[in-house]
VEXDOGU-292320 format. One record per residue (C-alpha): x, y, z; residue number from 1. Coordinates in steps of 0.25 Angstrom, whole numbers. Each point is the difference from the previous one (the first is absolute). Layout:
REM VEXDOGU-292320
+-------+-------+-------+-----+
!    c1 !    c2 !    c3 !   k !
+-------+-------+-------+-----+
!     X !     Y !     Z ! NUM !
...
+-------+-------+-------+-----+
***
This chain:
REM VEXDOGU-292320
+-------+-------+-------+-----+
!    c1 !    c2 !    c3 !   k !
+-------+-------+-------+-----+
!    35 !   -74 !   102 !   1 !
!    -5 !     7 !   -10 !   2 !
!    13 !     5 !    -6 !   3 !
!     3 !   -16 !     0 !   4 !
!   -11 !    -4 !    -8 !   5 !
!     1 !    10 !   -10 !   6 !
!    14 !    -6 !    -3 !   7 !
!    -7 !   -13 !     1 !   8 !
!    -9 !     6 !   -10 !   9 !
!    12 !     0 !   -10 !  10 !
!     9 !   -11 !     4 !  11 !
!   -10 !   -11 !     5 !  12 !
!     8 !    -6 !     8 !  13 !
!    -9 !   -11 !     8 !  14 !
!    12 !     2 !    13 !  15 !
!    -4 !    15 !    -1 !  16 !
!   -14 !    -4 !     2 !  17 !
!     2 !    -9 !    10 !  18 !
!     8 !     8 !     9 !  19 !
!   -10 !    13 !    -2 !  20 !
!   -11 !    -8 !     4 !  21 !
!     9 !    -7 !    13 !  22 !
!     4 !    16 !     4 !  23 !
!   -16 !     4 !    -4 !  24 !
!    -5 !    -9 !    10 !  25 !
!     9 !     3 !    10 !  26 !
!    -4 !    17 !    -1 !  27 !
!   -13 !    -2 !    -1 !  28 !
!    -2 !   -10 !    12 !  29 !
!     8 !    10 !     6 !  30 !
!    -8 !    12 !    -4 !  31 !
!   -13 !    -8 !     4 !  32 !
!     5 !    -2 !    13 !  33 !
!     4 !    15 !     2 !  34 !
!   -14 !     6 !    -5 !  35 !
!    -7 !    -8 !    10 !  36 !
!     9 !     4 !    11 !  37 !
!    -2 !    15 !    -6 !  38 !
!   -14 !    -2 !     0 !  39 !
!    -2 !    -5 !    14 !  40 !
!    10 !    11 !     7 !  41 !
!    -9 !     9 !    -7 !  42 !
!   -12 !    -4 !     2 !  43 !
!     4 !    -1 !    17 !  44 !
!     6 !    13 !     0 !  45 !
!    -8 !    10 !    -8 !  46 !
!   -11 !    -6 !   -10 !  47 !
!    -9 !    -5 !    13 !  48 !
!    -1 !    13 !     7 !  49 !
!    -3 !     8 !   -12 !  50 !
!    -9 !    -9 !    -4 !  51 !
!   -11 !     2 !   -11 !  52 !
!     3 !     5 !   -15 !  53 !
!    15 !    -2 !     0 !  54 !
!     0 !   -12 !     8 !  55 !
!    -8 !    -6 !   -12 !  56 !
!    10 !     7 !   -10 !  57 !
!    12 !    -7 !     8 !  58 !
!    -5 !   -14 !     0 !  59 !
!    -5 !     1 !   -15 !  60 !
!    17 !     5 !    -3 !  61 !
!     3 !   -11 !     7 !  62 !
!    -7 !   -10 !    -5 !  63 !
!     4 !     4 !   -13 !  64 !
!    13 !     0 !     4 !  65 !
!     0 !   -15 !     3 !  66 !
!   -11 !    -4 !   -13 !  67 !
!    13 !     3 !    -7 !  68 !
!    10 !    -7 !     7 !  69 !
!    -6 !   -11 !     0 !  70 !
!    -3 !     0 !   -14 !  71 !
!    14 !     3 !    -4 !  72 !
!     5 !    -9 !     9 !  73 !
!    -9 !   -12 !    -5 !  74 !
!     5 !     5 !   -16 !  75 !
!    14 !    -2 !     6 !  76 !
!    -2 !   -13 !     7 !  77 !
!    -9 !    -4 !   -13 !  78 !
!    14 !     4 !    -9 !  79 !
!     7 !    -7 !    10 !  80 !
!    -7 !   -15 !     3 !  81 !
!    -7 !    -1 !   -15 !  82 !
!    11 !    -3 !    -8 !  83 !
!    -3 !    -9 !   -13 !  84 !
!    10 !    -7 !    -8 !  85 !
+-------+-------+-------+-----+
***
C-alpha cells in the first residue's frame, strides 16, 4: 500500500487511488479483526492469570493497536467515499 502511493505520488492516477483505498480497506478490516481475536486469545490464556502491571501493559498495546486501525481505516474509507469532482 505504501509503495502504491508513493507511485501515486508521481503519477496521480485517480484509479491508483481508488484501487489503494478498495485493497486499504480490505487489510485493515482484516487486521482489525485479527487484533481483536489476538487480543482476546491472549487475554484468556495468559494476561488473566498473571494479572497486575503487565495485564495493564497488554491492554494499553492493544488498545493502541486498534486506535490505529481504526484511524487508518477511517482515512481509507474517507479517501475512498469523499471523492469531489
Amino acid at each position: 500500500i505504501v509503495l502504491a502511493r508513493l507511485v501515486n505520488l508521481f503519477l496521480a492516477s485517480s484509479m491508483l487511488q481508488f484501487i489503494v483505498s478498495v485493497v486499504g480497506v480490505f487489510v485493515f478490516a482484516g487486521l482489525t479483526a485479527w487484533d481483536t481475536q489476538r487480543l482476546k486469545n491472549e487475554y484468556i490464556y495468559g494476561y488473566a492469570s498473571a494479572g497486575g502491571d503487565i495485564a495493564e501493559r497488554a491492554a494499553i498495546t492493544g488498545a493502541l493497536s486498534l486506535y490505529l486501525n481504526f484511524i487508518n481505516l477511517f482515512t481509507l474509507l474517507l479517501q475512498l467515499l469523499g471523492q469531489r469532482d
